[in-house]
C-alpha positions, 0 to 999 in steps of 0.5 A, a space after each residue: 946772136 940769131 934773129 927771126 924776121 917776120 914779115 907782115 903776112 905773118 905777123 898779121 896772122 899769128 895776132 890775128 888768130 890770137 885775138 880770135 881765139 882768146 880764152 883759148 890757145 891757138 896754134 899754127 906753122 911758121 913758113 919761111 926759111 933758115 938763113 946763117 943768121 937765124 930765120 925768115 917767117 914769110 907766111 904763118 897757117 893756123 892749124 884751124 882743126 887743133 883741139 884747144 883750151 885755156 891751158 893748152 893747144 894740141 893738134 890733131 897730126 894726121 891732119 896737120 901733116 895733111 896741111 903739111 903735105 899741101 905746102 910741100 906740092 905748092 913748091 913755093 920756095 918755102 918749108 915749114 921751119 917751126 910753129 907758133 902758138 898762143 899763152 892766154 892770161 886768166 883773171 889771176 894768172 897773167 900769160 908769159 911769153 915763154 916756153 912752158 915745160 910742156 912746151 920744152 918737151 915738144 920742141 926739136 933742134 933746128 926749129 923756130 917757136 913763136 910764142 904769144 901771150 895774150 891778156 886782158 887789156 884793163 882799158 876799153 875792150 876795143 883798145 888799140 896801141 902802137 906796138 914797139 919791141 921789148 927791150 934789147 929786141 927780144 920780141 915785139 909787144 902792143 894791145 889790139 882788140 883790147 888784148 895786151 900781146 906780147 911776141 918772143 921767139 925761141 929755139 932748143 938749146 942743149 937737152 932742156 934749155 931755149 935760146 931767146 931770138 932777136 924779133 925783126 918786125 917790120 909791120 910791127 915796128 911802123 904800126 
């Protein structure tokens, strides 16, 4: 089964652009690299100038591709090996952690997509908890700022399906 490990500094940035942009969804790249086993997420860059709402993220490519090119001369070891992005759960309509049909459309062979979603926690606004992976290591889930976050990992599988990745997350895990 293939896996994605990732490491603090991404971990914290991917919660913490959710948090940031919750009622409207985020999106960025996962820096890392692939191994036999699956992936490695060392850095996650939220793509800042991507136009968002509550249903949808989309990014302006020329810029994005500028970013790209950035990460590309720093020559860091490192490549831009797929993207994460956000689901926000409305009132009535909770947020899942899996990929949309826009989604699926989107997604290419050999590339790591991130999904988180983000509802609205029912305690204190300001509630915090300890995370903890989801049965059968499929993803790691906790609230922080009041917001209930759950983290899936995803790659293409065949014409229109996704294949589910085991979360290794270490930052998450000790929290």
């Amino acid at each position: 089964m293939k896996r994605v490990i990732i490491e603090p500094p991404a971990f914290l940035s991917m919660v913490v652009s959710t948090v940031e942009t919750f009622k409207l969804e985020n999106y960025g790249l996962a820096l890392g690299y692939k191994l036999n086993y699956g992936f490695v997420i060392e850095h996650a860059i939220p793509i800042v100038s991507a136009k968002r709402s509550a249903f949808y993220v989309a990014s302006n490519k020329r810029r994005e591709q500028r970013v790209r090119e950035m990460i590309n001369n720093f020559q860091m070891g490192l490549e831009v090996i797929g993207d994460f992005h956000s689901h926000t759960g409305l009132k009535n309509s909770p947020a899942s952690a899996t990929p949309s049909s826009d989604d699926l459309g989107t997604m290419e062979r050999g590339k790591l997509y991130v999904i988180l979603a983000a509802n609205e926690s029912p305690f204190n606004k300001r509630a915090f908890s300890s995370w903890k992976y989801i049965p059968g290591g499929f993803g790691v889930r906790g609230t922080s700022w009041g917001l209930n976050i759950e983290l899936r990992a995803f790659e293409l599988w065949g014409e229109d399906e996704y294949r589910e990745l085991k979360v290794i997350c270490p930052l998450a895990a000790g929290i």
